[in-house]
C-alpha positions in Angstrom: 25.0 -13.2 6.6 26.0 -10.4 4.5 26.0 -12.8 1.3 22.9 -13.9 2.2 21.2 -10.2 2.4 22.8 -9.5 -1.1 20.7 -12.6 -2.9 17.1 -11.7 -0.9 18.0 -8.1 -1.9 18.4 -9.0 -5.8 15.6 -11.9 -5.7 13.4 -9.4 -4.8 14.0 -6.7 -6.9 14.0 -9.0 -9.7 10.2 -10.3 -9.1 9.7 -6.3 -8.7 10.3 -6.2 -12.4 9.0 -9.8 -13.4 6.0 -9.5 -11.6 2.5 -9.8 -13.5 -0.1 -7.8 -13.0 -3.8 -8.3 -14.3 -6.8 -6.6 -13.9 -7.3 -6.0 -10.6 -10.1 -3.2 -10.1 -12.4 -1.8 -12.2 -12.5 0.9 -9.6 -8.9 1.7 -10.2 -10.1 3.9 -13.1 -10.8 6.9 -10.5 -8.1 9.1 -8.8 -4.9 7.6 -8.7 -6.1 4.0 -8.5 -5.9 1.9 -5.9 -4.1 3.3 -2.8 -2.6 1.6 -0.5 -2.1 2.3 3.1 0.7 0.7 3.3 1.2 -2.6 5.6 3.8 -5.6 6.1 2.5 -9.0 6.3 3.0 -8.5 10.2 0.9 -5.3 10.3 -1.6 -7.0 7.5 -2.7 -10.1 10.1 -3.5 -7.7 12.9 -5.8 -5.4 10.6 -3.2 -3.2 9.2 -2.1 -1.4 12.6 0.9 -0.2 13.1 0.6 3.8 14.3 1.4 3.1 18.0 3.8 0.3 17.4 7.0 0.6 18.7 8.9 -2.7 18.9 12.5 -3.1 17.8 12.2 -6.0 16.0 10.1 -4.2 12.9 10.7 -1.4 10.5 7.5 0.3 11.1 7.1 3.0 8.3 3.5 3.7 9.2 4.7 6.0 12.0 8.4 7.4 11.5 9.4 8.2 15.2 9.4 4.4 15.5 12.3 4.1 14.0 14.4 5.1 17.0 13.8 2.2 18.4 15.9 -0.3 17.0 18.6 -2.5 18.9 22.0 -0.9 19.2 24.4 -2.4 16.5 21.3 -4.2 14.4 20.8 -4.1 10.8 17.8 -4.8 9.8 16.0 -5.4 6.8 12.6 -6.1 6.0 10.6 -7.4 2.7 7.9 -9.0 1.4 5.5 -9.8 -1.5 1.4 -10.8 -2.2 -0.6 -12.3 -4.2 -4.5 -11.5 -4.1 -7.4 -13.4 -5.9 -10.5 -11.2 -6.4 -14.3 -12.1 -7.4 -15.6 -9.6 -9.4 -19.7 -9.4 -9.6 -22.2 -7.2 -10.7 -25.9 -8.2 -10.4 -25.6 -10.3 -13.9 -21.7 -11.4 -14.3 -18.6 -12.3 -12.2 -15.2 -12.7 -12.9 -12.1 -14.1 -11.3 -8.1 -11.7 -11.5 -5.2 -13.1 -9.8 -2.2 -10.4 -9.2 1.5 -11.6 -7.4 3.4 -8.8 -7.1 7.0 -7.4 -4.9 5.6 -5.4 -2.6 8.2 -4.0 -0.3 11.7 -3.5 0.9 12.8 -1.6 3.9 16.5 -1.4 6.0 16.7 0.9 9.4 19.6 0.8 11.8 20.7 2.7 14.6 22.9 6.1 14.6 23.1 6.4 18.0 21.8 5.6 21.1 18.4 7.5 20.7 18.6 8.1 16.9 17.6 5.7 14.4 17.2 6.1 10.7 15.3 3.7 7.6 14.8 3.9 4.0 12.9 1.9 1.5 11.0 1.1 -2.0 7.4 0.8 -1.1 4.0 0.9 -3.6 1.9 4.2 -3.4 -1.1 3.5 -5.7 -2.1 0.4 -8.8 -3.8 1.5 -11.2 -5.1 -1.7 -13.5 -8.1 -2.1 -15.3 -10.0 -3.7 -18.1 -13.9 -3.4 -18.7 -16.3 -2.4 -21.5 -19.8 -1.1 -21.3 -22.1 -1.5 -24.1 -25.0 -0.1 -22.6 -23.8 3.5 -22.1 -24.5 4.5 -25.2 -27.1 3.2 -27.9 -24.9 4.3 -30.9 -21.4 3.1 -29.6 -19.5 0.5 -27.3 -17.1 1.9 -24.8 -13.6 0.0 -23.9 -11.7 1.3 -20.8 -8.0 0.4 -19.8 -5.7 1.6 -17.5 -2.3 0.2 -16.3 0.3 1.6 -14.0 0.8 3.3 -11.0 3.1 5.3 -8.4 6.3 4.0 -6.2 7.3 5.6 -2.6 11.0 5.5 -1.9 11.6 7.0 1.5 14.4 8.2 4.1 12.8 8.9 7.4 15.0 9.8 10.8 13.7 9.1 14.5 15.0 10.6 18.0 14.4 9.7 20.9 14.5 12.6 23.8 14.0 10.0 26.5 12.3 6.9 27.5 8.6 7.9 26.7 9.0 10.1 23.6 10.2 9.7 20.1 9.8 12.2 17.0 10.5 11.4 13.8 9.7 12.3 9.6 10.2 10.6 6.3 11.3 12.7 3.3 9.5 10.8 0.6 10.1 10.5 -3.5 6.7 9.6 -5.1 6.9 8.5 -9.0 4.9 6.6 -11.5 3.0 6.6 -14.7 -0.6 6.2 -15.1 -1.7 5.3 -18.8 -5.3 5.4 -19.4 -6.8 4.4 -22.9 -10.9 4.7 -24.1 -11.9 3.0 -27.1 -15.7 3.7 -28.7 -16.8 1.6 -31.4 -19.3 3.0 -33.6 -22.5 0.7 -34.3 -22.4 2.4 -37.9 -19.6 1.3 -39.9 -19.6 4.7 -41.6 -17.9 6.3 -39.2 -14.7 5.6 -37.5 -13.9 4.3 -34.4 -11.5 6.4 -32.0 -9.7 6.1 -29.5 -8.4 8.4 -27.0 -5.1 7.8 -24.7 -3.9 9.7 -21.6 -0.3 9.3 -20.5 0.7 10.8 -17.1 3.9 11.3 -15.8 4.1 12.2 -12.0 7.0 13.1 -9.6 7.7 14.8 -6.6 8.5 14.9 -2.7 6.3 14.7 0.3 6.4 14.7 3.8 4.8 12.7 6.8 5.7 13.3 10.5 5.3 10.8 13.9 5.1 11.3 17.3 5.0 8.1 19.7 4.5 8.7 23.7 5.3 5.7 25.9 3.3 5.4 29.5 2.8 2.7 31.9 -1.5 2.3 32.1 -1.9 -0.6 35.3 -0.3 -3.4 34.1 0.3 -2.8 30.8 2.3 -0.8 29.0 0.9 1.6 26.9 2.2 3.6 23.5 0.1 6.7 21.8 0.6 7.7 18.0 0.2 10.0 16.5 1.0 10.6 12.7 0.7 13.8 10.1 1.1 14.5 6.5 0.3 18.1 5.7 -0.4 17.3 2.1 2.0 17.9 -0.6 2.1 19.2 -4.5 4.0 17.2 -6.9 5.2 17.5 -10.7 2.9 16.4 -13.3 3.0 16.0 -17.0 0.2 14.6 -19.5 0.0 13.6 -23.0 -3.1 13.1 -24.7 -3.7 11.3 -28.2 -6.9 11.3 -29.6 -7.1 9.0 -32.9 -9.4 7.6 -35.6 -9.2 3.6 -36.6 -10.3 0.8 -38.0 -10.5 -3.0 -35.6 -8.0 -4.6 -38.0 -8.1 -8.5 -35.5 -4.8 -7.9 -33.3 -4.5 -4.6 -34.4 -5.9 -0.8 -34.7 -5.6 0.4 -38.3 -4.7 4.0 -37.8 -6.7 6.5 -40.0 -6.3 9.6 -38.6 -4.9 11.2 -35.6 -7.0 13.9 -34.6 -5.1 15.9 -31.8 -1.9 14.9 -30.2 -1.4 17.7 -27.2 1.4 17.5 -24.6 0.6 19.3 -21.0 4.0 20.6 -19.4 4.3 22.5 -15.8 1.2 20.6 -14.0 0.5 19.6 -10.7 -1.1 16.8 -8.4 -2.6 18.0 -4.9 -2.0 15.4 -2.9 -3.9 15.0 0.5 -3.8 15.5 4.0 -3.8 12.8 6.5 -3.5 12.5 10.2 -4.0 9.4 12.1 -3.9 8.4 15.8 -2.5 4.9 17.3 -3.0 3.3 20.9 -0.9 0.3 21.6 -1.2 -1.9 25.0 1.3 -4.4 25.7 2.5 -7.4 28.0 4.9 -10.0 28.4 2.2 -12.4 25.9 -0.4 -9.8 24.8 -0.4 -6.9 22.0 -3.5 -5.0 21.5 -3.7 -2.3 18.9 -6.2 0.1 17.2 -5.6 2.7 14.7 -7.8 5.1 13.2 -6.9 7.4 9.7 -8.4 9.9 8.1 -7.0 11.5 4.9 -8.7 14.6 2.9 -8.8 13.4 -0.8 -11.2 16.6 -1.4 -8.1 18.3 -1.3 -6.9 16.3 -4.2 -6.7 18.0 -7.6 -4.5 16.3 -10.5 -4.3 19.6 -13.4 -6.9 21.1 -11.4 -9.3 18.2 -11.5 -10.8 17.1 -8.2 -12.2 13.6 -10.1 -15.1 14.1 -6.9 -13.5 12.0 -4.5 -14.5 11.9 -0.9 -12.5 11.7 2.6 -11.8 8.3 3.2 -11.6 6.8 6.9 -10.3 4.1 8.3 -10.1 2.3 11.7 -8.3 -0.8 12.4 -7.7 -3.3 15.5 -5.6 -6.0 15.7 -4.2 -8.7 18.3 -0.9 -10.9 18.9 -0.3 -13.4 21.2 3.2 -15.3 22.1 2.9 -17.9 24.5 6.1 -17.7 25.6 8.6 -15.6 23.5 12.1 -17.3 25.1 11.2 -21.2 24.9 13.6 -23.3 24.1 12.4 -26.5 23.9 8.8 -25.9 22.1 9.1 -24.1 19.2 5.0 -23.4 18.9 5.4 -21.4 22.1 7.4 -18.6 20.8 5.4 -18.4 17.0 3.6 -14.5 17.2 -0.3 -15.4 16.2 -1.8 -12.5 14.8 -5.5 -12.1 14.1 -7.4 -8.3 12.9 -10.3 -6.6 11.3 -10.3 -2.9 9.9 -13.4 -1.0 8.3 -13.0 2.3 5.7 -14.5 4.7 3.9 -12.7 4.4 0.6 -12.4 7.9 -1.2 -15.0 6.8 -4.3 -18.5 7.9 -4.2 -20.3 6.3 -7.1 -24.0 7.1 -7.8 -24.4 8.9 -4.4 -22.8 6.1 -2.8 -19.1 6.0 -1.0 -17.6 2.9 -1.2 -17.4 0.9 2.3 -14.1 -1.7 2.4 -14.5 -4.4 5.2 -11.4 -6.9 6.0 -10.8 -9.9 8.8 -7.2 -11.0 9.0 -4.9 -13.7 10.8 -1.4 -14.4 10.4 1.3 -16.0 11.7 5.2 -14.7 12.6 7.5 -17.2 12.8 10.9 -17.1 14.3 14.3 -18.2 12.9 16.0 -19.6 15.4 19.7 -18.3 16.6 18.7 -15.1 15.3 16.7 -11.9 15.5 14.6 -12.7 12.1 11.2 -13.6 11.3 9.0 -15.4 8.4 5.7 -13.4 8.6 2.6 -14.9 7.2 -0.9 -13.1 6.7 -4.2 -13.7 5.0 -6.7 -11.0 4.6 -10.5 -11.9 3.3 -12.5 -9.0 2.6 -14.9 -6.6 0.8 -15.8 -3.8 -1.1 -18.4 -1.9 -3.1 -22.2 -3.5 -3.5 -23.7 -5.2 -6.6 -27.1 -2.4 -6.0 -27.1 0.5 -7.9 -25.3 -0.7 -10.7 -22.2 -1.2 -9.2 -19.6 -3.9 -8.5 -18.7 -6.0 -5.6 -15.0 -7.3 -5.0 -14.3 -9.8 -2.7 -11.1 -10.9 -2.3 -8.0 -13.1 -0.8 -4.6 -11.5 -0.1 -2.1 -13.2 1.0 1.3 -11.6 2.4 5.0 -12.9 2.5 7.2 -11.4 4.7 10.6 -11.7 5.8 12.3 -9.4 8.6 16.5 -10.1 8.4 18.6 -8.9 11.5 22.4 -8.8 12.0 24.3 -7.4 14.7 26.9 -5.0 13.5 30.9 -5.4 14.0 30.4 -8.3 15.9 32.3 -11.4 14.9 30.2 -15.1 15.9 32.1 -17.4 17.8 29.5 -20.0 16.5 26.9 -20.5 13.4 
């Protein structure tokens, strides 16, 4: 097995580095881009839930004090990647981006008998964006590009005081580069064109902190999450480059460069959260809702606020096993996942903040003669409006996941 954890590991990390992006969101352009509450492809069928989960078998990094739960003498290792297809429409145009990308890797295992510890690589924010607009000024067309965007590596720590309660907290490293460019082309071939390119540089740690309560509610048995990130202040560095050209086919003829400025000893505000979990469980039945609610007016990046909003989101998700120890059918023990969440996204364009709007299914599927999973997940959803001279994306995400679980120090007596 361990041979076998050291080729997923380096497969992975390769198509980390490999992986293509393209265009994704013109929306991306504001605050740090797209940001991601993060999910696995388990969590993403059933609507991105995950603050009251507490279930050994997953690495559940949306609520640290889960991590005390894992099995006594279990490695575990959990990773995954996606691929989304998005429709991009405005009342006259659409367009079509496809993006595959790596998108996690997570290992937990136990310390002892009520403390448990993870780490992992997972994405923070995407910034990636390509779109002109020739209407914003009658003397000049405008280009806009960005690329880039910020990585989470965690270490998070879970105890368990007894049965029903379980505190925990990830020590986070945030990092990235966001690279925006603007390019106006002068209708009067007099003048020259210029460009103007922001590089920023970003680093830093943060801190989130869980808090799970297990409690017997009739027949089923019931979990409460509860999750908070007191906001943190990170490193941040920016260069700007502001210079005159020439379109020269492929390539910019550089004429003059009119300011080249470097911006040391910065900052980036980053946001409180908090967000509260119920779970309700039986032998075949999972039901789970979440609700989040970070406070991006808090945000400020060199003092900028960029006008963002409080986003919100609330989530609900189902799984059903038929019979999780079958032997002899192998449908009755697949984990079939279905989910829906609703948010406000933290944009508020011409007076109007962005609504996102998601239905999701998936499948888990068990490998037999051990603890691991294949997890499968499909989420179809929404944002943003074609009225007010906006842009709708609808789109198609489809999740990868494997979970990988050893026992420790225990030698097989068969394969």
């Amino acid at each position: 097995m361990n041979h076998i954890f050291r080729l997923l590991a380096f497969l992975f990390l390769s198509l980390s580095i490999t992986a293509q992006n393209e265009s994704n969101s013109p929306y991306s352009r504001f605050g740090l881009g797209d940001v991601q509450t993060f999910s696995s492809a388990a969590q993403s069928a059933m609507g991105g839930v995950g603050i009251a989960s507490y279930d050994p078998l997953y690495i559940n990094v949306s609520n640290p004090a889960s991590y005390s739960s894992v099995f006594a003498q279990r490695f575990t290792m959990q990773t995954g990647g996606i691929h989304t297809t998005k429709l991009l429409e405005t009342s006259s145009q659409n367009q079509i981006v496809n993006s595959t990308n790596f998108n996690y890797l997570m290992f937990s295992f136990p310390i002892t008998k009520f403390l448990g510890t993870s780490f992992g690589l997972l994405p923070f924010s995407e910034m990636s964006y390509s779109f002109s607009d020739i209407n914003a000024d009658p003397y000049a067309d405008l280009l806009f590009e960005g690329n880039g965007g910020l990585t989470r590596i965690y270490f998070g720590n879970s105890i368990s005081f007894n049965k029903n309660l379980s505190l925990g907290a990830n020590v986070n490293y945030v990092f990235g580069n966001l690279n925006s460019l603007r390019k106006i082309y002068f209708n009067d071939e007099n003048i020259f064109n210029t460009k103007i390119n922001e590089d920023i540089n970003l680093n830093g740690f943060s801190f989130d902190f869980g808090m799970i309560c297990k409690f017997k509610l009739g027949k089923w048995n019931s979990v409460l999450g509860l999750t908070f990130d007191n906001g943190n202040e990170i490193s941040a560095e920016k260069t700007s480059l502001i210079e005159t050209f020439r379109s020269g086919g492929e390539f910019d003829l550089i004429e003059d460069t009119i300011s080249n400025d470097k911006q040391l000893g910065g900052t980036l505000e980053l946001p409180s959260s908090i967000g509260y979990g119920l779970n309700l469980s039986n032998y075949n039945w999972k039901i789970m809702v979440d609700y989040r609610n970070n406070n991006w007016k808090e945000y400020k990046l060199f003092g900028v606020n960029d006008n963002l909003e409080n986003s919100n989101r609330w989530s609900l998700g189902f799984e059903y096993v038929p019979d999780k120890k079958s032997i002899n059918k192998y449908y009755k023990m697949v984990r079939y996942r279905l989910g829906i969440y609703s948010s406000k996204t933290y944009l508020n364009l011409r007076n109007q903040q962005l609504d996102e709007k998601v239905v999701s299914f998936g499948f888990g599927l068990p490998l037999k003669r051990s603890g691991s999973l294949l997890n499968l997940s499909m989420e179809l959803g929404q944002m943003g409006t074609t009225n007010y001279d906006l842009i709708k994306e609808s789109f198609a995400r489809f999740k990868i996941g494997f979970i990988f679980s050893d026992i420790w120090f225990v030698k097989r007596k068969y394969d």
